[in-house]
C-alpha positions in Angstrom: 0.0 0.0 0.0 1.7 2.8 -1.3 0.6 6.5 0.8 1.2 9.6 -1.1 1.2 11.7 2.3 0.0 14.7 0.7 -3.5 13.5 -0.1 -3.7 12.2 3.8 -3.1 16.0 4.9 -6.2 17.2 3.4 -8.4 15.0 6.3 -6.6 15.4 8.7 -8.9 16.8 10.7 -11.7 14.7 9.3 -13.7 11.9 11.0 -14.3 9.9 8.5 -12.8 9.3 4.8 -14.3 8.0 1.9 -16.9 8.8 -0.6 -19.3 9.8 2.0 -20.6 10.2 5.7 -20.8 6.6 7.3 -24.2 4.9 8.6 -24.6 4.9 12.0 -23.5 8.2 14.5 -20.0 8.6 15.4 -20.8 8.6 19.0 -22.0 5.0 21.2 -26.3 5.4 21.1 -26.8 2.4 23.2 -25.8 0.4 26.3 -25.7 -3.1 26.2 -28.6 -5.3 28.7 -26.8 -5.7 31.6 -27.4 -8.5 34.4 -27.8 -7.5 37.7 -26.7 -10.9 39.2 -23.5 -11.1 36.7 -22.1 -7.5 36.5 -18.3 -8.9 35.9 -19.7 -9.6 32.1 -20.4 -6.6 30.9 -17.8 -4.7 28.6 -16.3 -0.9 28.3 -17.0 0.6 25.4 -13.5 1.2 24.5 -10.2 0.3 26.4 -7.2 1.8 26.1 -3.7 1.7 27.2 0.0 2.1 26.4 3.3 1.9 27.7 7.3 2.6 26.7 10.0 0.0 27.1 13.2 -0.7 25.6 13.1 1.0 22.0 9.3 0.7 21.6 6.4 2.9 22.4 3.4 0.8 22.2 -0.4 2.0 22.3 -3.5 0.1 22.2 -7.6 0.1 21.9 -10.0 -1.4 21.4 -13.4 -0.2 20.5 -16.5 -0.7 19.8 -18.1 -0.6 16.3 -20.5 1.3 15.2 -23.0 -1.3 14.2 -22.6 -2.3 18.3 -22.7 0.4 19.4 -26.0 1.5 17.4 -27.7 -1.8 18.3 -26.7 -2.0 21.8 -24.8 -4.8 21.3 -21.6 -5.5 23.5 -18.0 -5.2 22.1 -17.2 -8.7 20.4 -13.1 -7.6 20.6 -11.1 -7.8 23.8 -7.6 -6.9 24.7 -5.0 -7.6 27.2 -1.8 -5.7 27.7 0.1 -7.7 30.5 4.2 -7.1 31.3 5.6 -10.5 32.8 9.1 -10.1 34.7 11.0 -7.1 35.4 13.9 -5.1 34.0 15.5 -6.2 30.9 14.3 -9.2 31.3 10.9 -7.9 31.2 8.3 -9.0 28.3 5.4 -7.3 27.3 2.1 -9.1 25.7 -0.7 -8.0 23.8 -3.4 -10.3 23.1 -6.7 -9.3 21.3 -9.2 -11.5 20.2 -12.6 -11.8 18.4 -15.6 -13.8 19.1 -17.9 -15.2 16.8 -20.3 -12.9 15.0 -23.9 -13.3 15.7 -23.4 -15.8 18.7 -24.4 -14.3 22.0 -21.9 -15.1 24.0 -19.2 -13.6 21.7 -17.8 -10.8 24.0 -17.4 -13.7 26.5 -15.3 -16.2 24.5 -12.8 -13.1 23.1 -12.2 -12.4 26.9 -11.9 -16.1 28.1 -9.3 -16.5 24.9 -7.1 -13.5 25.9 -7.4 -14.7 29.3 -6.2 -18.5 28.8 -3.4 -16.7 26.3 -2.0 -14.5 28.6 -1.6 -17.2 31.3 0.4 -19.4 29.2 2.4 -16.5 28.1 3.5 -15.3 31.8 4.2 -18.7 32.9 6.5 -19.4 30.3 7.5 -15.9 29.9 11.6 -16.7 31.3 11.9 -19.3 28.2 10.2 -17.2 25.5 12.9 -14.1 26.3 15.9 -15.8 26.3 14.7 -17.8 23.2 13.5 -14.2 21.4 16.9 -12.9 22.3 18.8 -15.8 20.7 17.0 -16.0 17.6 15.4 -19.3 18.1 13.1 -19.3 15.2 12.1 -23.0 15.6 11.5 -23.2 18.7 9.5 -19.9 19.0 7.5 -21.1 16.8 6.3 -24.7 18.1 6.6 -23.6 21.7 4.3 -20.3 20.9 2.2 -22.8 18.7 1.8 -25.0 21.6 0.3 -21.8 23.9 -2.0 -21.3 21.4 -3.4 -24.5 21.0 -4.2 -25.3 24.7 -5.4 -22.1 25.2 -8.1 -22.5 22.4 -8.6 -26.1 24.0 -9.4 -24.6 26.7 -12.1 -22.4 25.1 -13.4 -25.5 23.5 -13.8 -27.4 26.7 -16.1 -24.0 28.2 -18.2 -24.9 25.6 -18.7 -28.3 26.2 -19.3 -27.3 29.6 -22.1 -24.7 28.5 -23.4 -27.6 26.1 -23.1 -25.0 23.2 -21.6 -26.1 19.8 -17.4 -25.2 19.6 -18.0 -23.0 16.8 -20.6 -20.9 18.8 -18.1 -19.9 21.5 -14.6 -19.6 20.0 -12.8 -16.8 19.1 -9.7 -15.9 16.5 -6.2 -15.0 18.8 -3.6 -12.2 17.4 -0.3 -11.4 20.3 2.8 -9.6 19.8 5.5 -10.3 21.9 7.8 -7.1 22.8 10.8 -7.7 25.0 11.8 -5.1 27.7 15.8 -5.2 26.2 16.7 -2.1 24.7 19.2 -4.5 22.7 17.0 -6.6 21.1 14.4 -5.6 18.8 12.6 -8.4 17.5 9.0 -8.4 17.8 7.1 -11.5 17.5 4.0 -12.2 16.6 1.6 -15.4 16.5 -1.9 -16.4 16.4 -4.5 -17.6 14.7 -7.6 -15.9 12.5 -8.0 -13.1 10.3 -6.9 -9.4 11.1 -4.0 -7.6 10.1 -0.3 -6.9 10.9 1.7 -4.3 8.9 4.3 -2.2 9.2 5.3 2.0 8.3 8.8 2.0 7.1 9.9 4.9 4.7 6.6 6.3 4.6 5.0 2.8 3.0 2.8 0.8 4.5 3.8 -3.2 4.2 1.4 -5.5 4.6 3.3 -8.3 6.5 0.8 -10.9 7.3 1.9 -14.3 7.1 0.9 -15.9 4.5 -1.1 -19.4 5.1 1.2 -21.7 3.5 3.8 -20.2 5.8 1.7 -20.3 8.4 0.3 -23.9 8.3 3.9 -25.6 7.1 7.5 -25.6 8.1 8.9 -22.4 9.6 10.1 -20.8 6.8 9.3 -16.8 8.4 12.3 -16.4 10.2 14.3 -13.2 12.0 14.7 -10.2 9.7 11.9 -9.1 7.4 11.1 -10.9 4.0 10.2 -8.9 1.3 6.2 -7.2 2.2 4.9 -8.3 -1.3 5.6 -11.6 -3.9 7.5 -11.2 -6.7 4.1 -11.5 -8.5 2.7 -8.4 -6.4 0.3 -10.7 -3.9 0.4 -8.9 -0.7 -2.9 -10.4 0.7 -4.0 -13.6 2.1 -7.2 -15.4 1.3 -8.2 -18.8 3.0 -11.5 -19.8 1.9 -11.7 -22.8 4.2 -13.5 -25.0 1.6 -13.1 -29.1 2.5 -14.1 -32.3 0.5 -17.7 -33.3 1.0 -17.3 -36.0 3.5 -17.7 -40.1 2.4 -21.1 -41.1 3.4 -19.3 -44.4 5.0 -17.3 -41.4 7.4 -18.8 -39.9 10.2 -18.4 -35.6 8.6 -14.9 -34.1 9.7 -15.1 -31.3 12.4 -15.1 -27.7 10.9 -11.4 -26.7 9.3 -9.6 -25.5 12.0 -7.5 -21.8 11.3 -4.1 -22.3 10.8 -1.5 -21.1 12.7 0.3 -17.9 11.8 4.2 -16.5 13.1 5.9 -14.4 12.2 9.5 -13.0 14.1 11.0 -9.9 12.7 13.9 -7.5 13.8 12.9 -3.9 13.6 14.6 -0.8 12.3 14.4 3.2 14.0 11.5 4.5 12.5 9.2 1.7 12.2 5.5 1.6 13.0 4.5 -2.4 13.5 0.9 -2.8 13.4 -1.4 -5.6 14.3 -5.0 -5.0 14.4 -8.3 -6.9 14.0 -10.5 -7.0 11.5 -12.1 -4.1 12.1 -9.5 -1.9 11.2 -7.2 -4.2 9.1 -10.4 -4.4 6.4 -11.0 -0.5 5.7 -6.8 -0.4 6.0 -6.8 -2.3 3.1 -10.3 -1.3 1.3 -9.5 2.1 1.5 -6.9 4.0 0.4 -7.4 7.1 2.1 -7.6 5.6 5.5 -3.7 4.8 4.8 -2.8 7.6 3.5 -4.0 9.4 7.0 -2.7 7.1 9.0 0.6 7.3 6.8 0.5 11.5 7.7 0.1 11.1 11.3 2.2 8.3 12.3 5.5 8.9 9.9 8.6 10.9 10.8 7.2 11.4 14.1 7.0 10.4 18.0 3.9 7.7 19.0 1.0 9.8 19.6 -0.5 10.2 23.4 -3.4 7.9 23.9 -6.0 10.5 23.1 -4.4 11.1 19.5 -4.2 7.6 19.0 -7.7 7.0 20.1 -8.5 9.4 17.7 -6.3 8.2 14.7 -7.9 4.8 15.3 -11.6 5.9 15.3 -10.8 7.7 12.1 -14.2 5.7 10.6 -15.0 4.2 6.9 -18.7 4.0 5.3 -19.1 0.1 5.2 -16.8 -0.5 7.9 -18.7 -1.0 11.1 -17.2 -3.5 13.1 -15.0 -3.4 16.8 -11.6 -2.6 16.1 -8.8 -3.4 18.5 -4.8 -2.5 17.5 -2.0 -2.3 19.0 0.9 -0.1 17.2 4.4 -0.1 17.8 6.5 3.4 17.5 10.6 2.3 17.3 13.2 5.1 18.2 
């Protein structure tokens, strides 16, 4: 995604871009039901946070869409920001996930999967930093795969224990792992489920999502970036998730599972890192304007305070109404 900064300028003040005025008001309409006996469930509006350590700024939110937000409904997205250890040795998480759309309990499983992550991640956080800070690609990836999948076990097994179908309470998992060492700069990041991770180098936005045959095979993402584009131009990943039609001699397989993605990278002064859920990875990509802003206000510059980064992220797209939750990383 190439920015000309010069267009971005012009909307700079702006609310929106795009061809016109979005649906719904700018501004949350209505609260969702709450339940008097089970207050701990209901969820903020927005959350936000950030924090500086080593070489990285980081700042993240999460917010709810306007579709929600017209309807009542509660945020789907949740985020956790968590730091694990202490000094250099230090390492910060930040997990977001995404619950199911249209299932009731969607806000719940998003938590719960954040939750379960985040656990995982702090007890094993000793191992991941020393692994992070000597490059091991391989086992990075299987350990981090490993987290993943017992933490989306776990989400599995609440179901069962609701007696609701898996796919009714699940949720897709996006983290970035940022160690406390000013000396090392690698970022990692794993997960599974659509979203978005890119990066702001030179004034160009990369889209640097791991691709699914990277994702699902041999770990072949390693430390240092890979080119942001193939040498045929595909920047974007598409998994339909189509299967065979089962034998009618075979009881039907379970639902295609996502496939893990990772991706470890070393960062350079001046980068902005990315990741984001769908919400604001789709109108990043649909719309060309929305880059370009972001592009203007995050290049050549410090990381915004958390009110201009509220703002930058609210920046809102007409056919773009769901939660979005990011997390961006400022390198000095």
């Amino acid at each position: 995604m190439r920015s000309p900064v010069r267009s971005a300028r012009d909307d700079a003040s702006a609310d929106y871009v795009g061809d016109g005025p979005p649906t719904y008001d700018a501004e949350p309409t209505a609260l969702p039901p709450a339940d008097p006996d089970d207050l701990d469930d209901l969820m903020a509006d927005t959350v936000l946070d950030g924090a500086r350590y080593g070489a990285c700024t980081l700042r993240a939110v999460s917010v709810r869409g306007d579709s929600a937000r017209y309807r009542g409904e509660p945020r789907r997205d949740s985020l956790l920001t968590a730091r694990f250890g202490s000094g250099e040795d230090a390492l910060v998480l930040v997990a977001m996930a995404t619950g199911a759309r249209a299932t009731p309990g969607a806000h719940r499983a998003a938590a719960e999967a954040c939750r379960w992550i985040g656990r995982a991640v702090g007890r094993s956080h000793a191992r991941l930093v020393e692994d992070i800070r000597a490059a091991r690609r391989g086992e990075l990836k299987s350990g981090l795969h490993r987290l993943t999948d017992r933490s989306l076990g776990k989400l599995r097994a609440s179901a069962a224990e609701q007696g609701l179908p898996p796919e009714e309470y699940t949720a897709g998992l996006r983290c970035l792992l940022l160690p406390a060492d000013p000396e090392c700069r690698t970022r990692v990041f794993f997960g599974v489920g659509p979203g978005g991770l890119f990066r702001l180098r030179d004034g160009e936005w990369q889209d640097i999502e791991p691709r699914v045959k990277d994702a699902a095979g041999e770990p072949v993402v390693g430390f240092g970036s890979l080119p942001h584009e193939t040498p045929e131009g595909d920047r974007l990943t598409m998994d339909l998730g189509i299967t065979t039609p089962p034998s009618p001699y075979e009881p039907a397989p379970e639902p295609p599972r996502e496939p893990f993605r990772f991706r470890a990278s070393v960062a350079r002064p001046g980068d902005t890192l990315l990741l984001c859920s769908g919400g604001l990875a789709d109108p990043l990509r649909g719309e060309q304007r929305l880059a370009d802003l972001l592009t203007a206000r995050w290049s050549g510059s410090p990381a915004p305070g958390l009110a201009e980064f509220l703002a930058d992220t609210q920046v809102r797209v007409k056919g773009y109404a769901d939660d979005r939750t990011a997390a961006a990383v400022w390198e000095a």
